[in-house]
FIZA-263196 format. One record per residue: residue in one letter; z, x, y of N, C-alpha, C, O in turn. Coordinates in steps of 0.2 Angstrom, whole numbers, padded with zeros to 4 digits, always signed. Each point is the difference from the previous one (the first is absolute). Layout:
aZXYZXYZXYZXY/...
END
This chain:
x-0145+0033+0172+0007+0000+0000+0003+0003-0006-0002-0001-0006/x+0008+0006+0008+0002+0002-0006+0007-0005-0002+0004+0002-0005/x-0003-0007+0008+0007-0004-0003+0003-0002+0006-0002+0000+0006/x+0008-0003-0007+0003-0002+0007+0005+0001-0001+0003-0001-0005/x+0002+0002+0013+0006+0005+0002+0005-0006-0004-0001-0006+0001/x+0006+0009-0004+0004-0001-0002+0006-0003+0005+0004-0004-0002/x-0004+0006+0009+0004-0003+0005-0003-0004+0004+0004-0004+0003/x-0008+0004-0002-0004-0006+0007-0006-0003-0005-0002-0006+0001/x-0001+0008-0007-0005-0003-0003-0008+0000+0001-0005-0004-0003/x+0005+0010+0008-0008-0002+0005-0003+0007-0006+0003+0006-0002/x-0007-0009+0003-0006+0006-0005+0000+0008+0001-0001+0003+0006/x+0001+0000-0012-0001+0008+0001-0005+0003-0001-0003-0003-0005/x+0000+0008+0007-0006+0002+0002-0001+0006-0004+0005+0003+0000/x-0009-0001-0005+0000+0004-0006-0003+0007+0007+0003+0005-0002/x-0005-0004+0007-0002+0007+0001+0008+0002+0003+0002+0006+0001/x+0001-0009+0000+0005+0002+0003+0006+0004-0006+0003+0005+0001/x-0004-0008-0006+0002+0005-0005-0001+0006-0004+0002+0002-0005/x-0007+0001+0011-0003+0008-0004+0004+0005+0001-0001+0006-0002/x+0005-0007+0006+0008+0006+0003+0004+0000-0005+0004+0004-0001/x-0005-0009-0003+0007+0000-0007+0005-0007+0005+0006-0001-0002/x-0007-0002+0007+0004-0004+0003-0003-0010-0001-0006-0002-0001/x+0009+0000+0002-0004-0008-0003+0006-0002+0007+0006+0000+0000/x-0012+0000+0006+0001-0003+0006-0002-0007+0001-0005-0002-0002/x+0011-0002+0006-0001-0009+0004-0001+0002+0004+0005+0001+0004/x-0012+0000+0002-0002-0002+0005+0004-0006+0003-0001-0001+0006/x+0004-0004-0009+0003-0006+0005+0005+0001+0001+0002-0001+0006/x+0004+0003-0011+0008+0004+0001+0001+0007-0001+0005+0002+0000/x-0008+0001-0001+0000+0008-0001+0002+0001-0005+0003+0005-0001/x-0002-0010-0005+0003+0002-0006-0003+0005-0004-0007+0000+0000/x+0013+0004-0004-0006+0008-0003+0005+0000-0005+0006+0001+0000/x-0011-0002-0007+0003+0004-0005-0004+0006-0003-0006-0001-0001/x+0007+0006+0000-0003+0006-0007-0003-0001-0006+0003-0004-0003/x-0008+0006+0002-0002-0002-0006+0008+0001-0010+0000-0002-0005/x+0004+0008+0010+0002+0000-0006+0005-0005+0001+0003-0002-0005/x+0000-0001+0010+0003-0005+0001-0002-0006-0003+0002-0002-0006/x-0009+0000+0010-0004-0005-0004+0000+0000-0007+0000-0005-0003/x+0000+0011-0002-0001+0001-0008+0007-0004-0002+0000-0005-0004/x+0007+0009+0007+0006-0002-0004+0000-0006+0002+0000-0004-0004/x-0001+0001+0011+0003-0010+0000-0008-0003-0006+0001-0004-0005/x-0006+0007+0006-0001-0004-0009+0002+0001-0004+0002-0004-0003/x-0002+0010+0001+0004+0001-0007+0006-0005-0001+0001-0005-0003/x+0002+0008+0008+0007-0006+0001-0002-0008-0001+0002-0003-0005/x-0006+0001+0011-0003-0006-0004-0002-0004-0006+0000-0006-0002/x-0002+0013-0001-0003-0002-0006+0005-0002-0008+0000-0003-0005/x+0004+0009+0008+0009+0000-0004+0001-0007-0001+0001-0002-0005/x+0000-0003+0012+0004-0005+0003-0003-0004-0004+0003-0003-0005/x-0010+0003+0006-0003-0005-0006+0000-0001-0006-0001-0005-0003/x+0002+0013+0000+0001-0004-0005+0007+0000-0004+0001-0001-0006/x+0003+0003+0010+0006+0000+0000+0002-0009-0001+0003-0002-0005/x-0004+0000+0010-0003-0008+0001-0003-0004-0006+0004-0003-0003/x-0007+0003+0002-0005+0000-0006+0004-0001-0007+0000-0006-0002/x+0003+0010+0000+0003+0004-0008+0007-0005+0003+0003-0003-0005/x+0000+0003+0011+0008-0004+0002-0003-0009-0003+0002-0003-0004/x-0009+0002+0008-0002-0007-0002-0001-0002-0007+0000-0006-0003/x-0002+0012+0000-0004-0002-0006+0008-0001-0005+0000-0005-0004/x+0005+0012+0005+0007-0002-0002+0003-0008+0000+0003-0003-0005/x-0004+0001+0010+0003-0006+0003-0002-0007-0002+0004-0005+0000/x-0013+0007-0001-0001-0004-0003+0003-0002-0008+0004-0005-0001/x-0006+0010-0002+0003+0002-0007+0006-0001-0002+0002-0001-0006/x+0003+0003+0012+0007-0004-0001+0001-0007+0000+0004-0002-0005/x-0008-0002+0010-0001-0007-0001-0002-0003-0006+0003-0005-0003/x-0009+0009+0000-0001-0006-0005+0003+0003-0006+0000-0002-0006/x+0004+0008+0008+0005+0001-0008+0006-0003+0002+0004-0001-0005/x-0002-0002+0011+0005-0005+0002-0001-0006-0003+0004-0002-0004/x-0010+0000+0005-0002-0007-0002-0002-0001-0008+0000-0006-0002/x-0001+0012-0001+0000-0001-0008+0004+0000-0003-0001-0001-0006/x+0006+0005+0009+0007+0002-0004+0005-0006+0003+0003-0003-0004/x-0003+0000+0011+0004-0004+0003+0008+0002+0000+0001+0006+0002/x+0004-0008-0003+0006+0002-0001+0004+0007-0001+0005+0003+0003/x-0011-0003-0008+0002+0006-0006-0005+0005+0002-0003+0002-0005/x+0001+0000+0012-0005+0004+0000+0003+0008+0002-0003+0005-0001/x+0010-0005+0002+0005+0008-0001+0001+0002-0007-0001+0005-0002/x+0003-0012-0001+0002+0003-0008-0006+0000-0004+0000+0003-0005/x-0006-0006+0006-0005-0003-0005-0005+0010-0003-0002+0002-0006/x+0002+0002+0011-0001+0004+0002+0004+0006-0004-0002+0002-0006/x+0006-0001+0008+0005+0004-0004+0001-0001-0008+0001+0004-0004/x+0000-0011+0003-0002-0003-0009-0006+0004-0001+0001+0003-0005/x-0006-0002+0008-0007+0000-0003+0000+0007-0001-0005+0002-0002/x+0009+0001+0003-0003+0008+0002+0007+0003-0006+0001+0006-0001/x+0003-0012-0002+0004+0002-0004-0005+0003-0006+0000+0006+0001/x-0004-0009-0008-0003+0002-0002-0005+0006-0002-0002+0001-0006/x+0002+0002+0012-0004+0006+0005+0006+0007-0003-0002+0004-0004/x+0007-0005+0007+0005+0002-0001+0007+0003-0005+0004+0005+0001/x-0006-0011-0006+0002+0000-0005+0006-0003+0001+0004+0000-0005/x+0000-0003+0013+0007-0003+0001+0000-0008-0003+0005-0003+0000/x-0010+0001-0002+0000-0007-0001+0005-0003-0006-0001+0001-0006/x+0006-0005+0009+0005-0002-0007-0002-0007-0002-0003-0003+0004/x+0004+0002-0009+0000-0009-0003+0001-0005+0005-0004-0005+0001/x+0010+0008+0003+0003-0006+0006-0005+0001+0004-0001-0005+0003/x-0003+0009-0002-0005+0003+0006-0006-0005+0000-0002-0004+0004/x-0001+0006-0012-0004-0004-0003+0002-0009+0003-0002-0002+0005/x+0005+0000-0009+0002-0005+0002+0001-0004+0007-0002-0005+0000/x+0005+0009+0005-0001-0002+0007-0007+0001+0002-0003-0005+0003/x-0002+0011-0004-0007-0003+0003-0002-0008-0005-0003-0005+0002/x+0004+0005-0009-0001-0004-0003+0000-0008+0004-0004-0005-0001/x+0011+0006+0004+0003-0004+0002-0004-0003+0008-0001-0006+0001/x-0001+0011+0003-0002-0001+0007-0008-0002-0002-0003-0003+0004/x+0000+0006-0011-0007-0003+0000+0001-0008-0001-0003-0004+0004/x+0005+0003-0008+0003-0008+0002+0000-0004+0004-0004-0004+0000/x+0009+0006+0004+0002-0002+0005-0008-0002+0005-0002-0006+0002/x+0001+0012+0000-0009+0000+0003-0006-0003-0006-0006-0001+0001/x+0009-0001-0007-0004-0005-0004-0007+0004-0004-0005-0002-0001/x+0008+0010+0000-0005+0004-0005+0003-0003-0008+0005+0002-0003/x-0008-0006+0001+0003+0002-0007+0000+0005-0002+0005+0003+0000/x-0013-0001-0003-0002+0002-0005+0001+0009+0000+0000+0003-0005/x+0002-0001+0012+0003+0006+0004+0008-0001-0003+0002+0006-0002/x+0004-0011+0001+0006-0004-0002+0000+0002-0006+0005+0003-0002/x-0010-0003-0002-0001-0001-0009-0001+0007-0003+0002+0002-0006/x-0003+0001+0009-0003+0008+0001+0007+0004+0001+0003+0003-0004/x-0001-0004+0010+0006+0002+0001+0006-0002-0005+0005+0004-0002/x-0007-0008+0001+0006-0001-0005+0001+0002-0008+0005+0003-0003/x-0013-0004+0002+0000+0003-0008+0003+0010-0001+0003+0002-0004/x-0006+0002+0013+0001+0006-0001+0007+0001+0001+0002+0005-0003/x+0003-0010+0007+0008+0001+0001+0003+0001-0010+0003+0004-0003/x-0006-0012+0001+0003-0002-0009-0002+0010-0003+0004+0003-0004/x-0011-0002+0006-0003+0008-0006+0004+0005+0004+0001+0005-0004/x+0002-0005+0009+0005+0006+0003+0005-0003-0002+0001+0004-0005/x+0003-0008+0005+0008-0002-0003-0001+0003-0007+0004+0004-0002/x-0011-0008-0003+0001+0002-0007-0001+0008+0000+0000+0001-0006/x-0001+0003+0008-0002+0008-0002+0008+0002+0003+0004+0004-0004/x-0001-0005+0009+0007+0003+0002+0003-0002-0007+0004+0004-0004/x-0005-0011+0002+0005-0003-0003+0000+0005-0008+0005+0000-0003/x-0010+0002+0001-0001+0003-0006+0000+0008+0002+0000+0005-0004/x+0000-0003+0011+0004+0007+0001+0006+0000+0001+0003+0005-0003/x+0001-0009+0005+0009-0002-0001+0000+0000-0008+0004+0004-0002/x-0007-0009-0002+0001+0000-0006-0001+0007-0003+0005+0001-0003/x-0011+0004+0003-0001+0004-0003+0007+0006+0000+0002+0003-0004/x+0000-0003+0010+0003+0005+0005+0007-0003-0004+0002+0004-0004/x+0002-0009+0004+0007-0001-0004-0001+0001-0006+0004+0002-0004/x-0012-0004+0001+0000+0002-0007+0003+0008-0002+0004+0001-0004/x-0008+0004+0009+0000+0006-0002+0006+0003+0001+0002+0004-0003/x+0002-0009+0010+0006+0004+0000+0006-0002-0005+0005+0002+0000/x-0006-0006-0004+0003-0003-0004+0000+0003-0008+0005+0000-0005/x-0011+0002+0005-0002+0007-0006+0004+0005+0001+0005+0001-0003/x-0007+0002+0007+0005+0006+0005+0006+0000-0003+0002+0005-0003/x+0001-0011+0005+0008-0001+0000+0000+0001-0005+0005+0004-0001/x-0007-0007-0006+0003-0001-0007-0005+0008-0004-0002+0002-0006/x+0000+0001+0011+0000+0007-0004-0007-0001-0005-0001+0003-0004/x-0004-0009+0006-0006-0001-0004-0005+0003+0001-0001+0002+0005/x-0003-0002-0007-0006+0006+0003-0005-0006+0002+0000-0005-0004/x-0003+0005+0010-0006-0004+0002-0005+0001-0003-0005-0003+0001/
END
């Protein structure tokens, strides 16, 4: 037996396929061998097409479930520092949602790096009025 018909289900007979045709002796069903190649290939697509959709879906679920609420914003926070958009306030709301979800120690981390970003702004606004302020009174830096 070389497999069985896709339409009636009754077994196929490998001599019958030396013509290039894959015949059903019980419905007359006939495909080509290059037929037969593309519906697996096609199949084989579907699969793991299938596969990579579940494996996503899985992966959505349990970043559902570990982010909970905040699993649209928790994401885009995280990818702030990456990026270099992350502000104090930024800092602060993931700071805030690890709490929430009851990470401290993830909370304390966050926090100390929002206070080291506020103080470096804070001493480039200083530095920056200072020099414009030389400027003005004609002082040489």
């Amino acid at each position: 037996m070389f497999g069985s018909c896709p339409r009636c289900g009754s077994g196929l007979h490998r001599n019958l396929n030396a013509i290039g045709l894959t015949i059903c002796t019980s419905c007359g069903w006939t495909e080509s061998r290059n037929q037969s190649a593309t519906r697996v290939r096609n199949e084989n697509r579907t699969m793991v097409v299938m596969a990579v959709s579940a494996l996503a879906l899985l992966l959505g679920i349990a970043h559902s479930i570990n982010w909970g609420g905040h699993a649209l914003e928790a994401p885009l926070l995280k990818l702030g520092p990456f990026t270099g958009t992350l502000s104090p306030k930024s800092y602060n709301r993931l700071a805030e949602i690890c709490a929430e979800l009851g990470s401290t120690h993830a909370r304390a981390q966050l926090i100390s790096k929002a206070r080291r970003i506020t103080e470096i702004q804070n001493r480039s606004r200083n530095s920056h009025a200072c020099k414009f302020a030389c400027k003005r009174h004609k002082r040489p830096w």
